[in-house]
C-alpha positions in Angstrom: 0.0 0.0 0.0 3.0 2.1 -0.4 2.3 3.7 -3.7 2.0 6.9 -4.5 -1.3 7.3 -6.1 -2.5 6.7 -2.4 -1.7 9.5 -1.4 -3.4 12.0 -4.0 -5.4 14.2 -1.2 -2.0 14.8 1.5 -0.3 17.6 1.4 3.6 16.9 2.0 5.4 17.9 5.3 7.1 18.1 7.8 4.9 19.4 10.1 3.6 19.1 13.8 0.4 17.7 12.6 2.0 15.6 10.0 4.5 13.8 13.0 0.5 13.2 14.9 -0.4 9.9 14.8 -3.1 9.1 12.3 -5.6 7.7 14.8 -5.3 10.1 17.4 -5.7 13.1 14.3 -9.2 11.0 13.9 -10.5 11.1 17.6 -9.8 14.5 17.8 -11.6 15.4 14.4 -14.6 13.5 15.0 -14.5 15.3 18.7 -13.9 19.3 16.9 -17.0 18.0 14.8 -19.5 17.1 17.5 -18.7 20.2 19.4 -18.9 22.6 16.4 -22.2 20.5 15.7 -23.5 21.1 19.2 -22.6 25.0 19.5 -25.5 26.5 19.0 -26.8 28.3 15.8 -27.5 32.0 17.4 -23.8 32.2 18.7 -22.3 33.9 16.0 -18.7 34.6 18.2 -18.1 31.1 18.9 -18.2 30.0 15.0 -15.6 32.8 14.4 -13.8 30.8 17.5 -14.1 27.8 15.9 -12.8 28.8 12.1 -9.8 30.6 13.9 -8.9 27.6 15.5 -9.0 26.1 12.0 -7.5 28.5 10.2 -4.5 28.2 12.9 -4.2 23.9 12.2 -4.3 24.8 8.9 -1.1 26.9 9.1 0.6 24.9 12.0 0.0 21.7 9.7 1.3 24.2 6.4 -1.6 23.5 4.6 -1.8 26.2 1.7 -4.7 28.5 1.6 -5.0 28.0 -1.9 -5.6 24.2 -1.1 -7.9 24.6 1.2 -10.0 26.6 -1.0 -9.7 25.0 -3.8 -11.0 21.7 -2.0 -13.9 23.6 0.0 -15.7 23.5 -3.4 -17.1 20.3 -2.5 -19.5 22.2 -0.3 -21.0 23.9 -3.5 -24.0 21.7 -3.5 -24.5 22.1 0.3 -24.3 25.7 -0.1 -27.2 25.8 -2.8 -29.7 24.1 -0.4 -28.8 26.6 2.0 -29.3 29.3 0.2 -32.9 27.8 -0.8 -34.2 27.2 2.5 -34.9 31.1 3.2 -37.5 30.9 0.5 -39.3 27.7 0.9 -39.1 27.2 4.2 -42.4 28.5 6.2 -42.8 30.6 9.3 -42.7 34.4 10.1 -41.0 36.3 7.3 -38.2 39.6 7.6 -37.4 41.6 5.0 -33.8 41.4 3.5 -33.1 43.4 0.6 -36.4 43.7 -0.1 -37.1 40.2 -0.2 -39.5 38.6 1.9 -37.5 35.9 3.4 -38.6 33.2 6.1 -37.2 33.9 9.5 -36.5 29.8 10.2 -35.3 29.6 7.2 -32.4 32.0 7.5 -31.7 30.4 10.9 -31.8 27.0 9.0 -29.2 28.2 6.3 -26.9 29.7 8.5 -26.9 26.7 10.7 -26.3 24.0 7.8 -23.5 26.8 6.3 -21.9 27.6 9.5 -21.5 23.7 10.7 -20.9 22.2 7.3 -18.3 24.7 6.5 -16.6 24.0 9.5 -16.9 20.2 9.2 -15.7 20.0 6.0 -12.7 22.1 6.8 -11.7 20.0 9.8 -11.9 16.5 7.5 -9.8 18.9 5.1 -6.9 19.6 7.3 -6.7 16.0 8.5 -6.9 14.5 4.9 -3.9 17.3 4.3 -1.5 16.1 7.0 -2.1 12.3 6.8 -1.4 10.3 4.3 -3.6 8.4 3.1 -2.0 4.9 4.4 -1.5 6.0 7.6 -5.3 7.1 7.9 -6.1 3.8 6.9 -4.0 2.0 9.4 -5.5 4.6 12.3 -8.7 3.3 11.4 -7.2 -0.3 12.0 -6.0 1.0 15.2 -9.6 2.5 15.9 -10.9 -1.1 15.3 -13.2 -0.1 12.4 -14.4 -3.4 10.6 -11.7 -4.4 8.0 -13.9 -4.8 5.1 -14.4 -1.1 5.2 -10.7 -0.2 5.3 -10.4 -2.9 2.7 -12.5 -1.6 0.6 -11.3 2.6 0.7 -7.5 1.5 0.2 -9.1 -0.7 -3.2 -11.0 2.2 -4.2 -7.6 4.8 -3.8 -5.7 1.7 -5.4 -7.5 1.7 -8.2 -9.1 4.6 -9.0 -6.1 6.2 -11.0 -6.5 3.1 -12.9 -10.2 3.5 -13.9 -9.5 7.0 -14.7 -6.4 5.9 -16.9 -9.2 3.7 -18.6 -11.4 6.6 -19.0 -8.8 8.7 -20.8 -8.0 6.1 -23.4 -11.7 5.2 -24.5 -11.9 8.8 -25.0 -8.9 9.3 -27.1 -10.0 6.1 -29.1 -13.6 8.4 -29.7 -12.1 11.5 -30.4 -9.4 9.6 -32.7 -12.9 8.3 -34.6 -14.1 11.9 -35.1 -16.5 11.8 -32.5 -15.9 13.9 -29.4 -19.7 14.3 -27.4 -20.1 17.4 -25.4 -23.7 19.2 -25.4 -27.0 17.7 -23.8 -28.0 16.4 -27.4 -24.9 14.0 -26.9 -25.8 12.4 -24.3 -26.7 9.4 -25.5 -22.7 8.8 -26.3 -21.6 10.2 -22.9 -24.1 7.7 -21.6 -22.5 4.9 -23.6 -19.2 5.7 -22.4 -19.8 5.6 -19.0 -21.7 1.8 -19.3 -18.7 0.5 -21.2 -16.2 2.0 -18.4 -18.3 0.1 -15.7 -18.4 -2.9 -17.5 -14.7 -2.6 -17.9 -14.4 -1.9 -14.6 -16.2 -4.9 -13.5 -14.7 -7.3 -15.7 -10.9 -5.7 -14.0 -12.2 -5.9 -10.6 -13.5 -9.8 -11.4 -10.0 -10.8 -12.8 -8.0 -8.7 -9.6 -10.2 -10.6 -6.7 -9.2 -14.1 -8.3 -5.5 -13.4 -8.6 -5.8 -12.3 -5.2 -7.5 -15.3 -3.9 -5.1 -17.9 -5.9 -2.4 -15.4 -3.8 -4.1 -17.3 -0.7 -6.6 -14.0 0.2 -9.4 -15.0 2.3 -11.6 -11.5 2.3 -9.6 -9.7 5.0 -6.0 -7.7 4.3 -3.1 -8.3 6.7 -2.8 -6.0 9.5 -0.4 -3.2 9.2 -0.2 -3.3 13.0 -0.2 1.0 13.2 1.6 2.0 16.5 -0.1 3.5 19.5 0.1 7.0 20.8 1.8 8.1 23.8 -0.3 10.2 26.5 1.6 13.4 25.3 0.4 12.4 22.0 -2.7 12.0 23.2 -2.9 15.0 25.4 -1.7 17.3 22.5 -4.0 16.3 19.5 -7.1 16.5 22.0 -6.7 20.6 22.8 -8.0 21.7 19.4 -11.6 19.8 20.2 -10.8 20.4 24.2 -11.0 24.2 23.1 -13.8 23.9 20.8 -16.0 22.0 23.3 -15.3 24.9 25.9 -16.6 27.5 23.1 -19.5 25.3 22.7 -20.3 25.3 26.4 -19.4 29.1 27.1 -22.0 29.8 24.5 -24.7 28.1 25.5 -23.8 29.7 29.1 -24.2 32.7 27.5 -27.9 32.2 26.1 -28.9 30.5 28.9 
């Protein structure tokens, strides 16, 4: 698993975040998470808390800004709901820019923008300091079921090769004068993409027997990923430590 087209998302270090172990980097992600989940909506300070404390991983870890926002454009599609809510959801209305807006909704937008943003970040940074075998091997040491880790380092295996695939059936159209790109092609496009699966199938088929006459038996060795030490421990768990004091101070502060 020590190729390098398994490690297309990590940014390379050194770093403090990068010497982390990968499972403890996990804990404390899924920790930041639930306490940026639980903060609640109205507290507009603690969100800015909560991105600064992002924004100062990001930098400790020397994650590039440019990377980070190049990869937050997965949130695109999340951000369009968002933006809908205000003008389907129902309740009392205010008036923003002259639009007659639902009040919930608003709340409802900010709330999914807010708390997805900051999610997505946080899986961002941790993606960008560990490689992509060691976050596989922390979720080993996390004692998540093999067949899922099995599965994601198969998927990151192969994915360059499907891709590779992709690229020469369309050179092979394009070299036959036909090169589909407007709504009215779809019908090719369409085409394409059943052959690649088929394709695909047909590789995966032939890769799981030579596997098995190689003596597997549905689970991958263990990699055996070290443990942490309590200063480890104690280290990777202030960024959520911090964030779950925000979350509380502002709930004091409504309450």
């Amino acid at each position: 698993m020590g190729a390098g087209h398994l490690h297309p998302l990590s940014v390379p270090g050194p770093s403090p975040l990068h010497a982390l172990r990968a499972h403890t980097k996990v804990v404390a992600t899924l920790l930041f998470v639930l306490a940026v989940v639980t903060t609640p909506r109205e507290a507009f300070w603690a969100y800015g808390v909560h991105a600064l404390v992002l924004v100062g991983l990001a930098r400790l870890g020397r994650v590039p800004a440019r990377v980070m926002a190049r990869r937050m454009v997965l949130e695109l599609p999340f951000l369009a709901f968002a933006l809908l809510l205000p003008f389907v959801a129902r309740g009392p209305d205010v008036e923003v820019l002259g639009l007659h807006l639902s009040q919930d909704g608003l709340w409802a937008a900010w709330n999914v923008l807010a708390k997805g943003t900051l999610g997505l970040a946080a899986s961002l940074v941790l993606v960008a300091t560990t490689p992509t075998v060691d976050l596989l091997q922390g979720l080993e040491r996390l004692r998540v079921p093999p067949v899922f880790t099995a599965i994601a380092s198969f998927m990151l295996r192969y994915v360059e090769v499907i891709a590779a695939e992709l690229r020469r059936m369309q050179v092979a159209r394009i070299s036959r004068g036909h090169d589909p790109r407007w709504i009215w092609q779809l019908r090719a496009m369409a085409s394409t993409v059943g052959a690649l699966f088929v394709r695909t199938f047909e590789r995966g088929e032939r890769v799981h027997l030579a596997m098995v006459a190689r003596g597997y038996e549905g689970t991958m060795p263990s990699t055996g990923a070290p443990s942490a030490t309590a200063i480890e421990w104690s280290t990777v768990l202030l960024a959520p430590l911090a964030a779950a004091l925000v979350s509380m101070a502002a709930w004091g502060a409504l309450g």
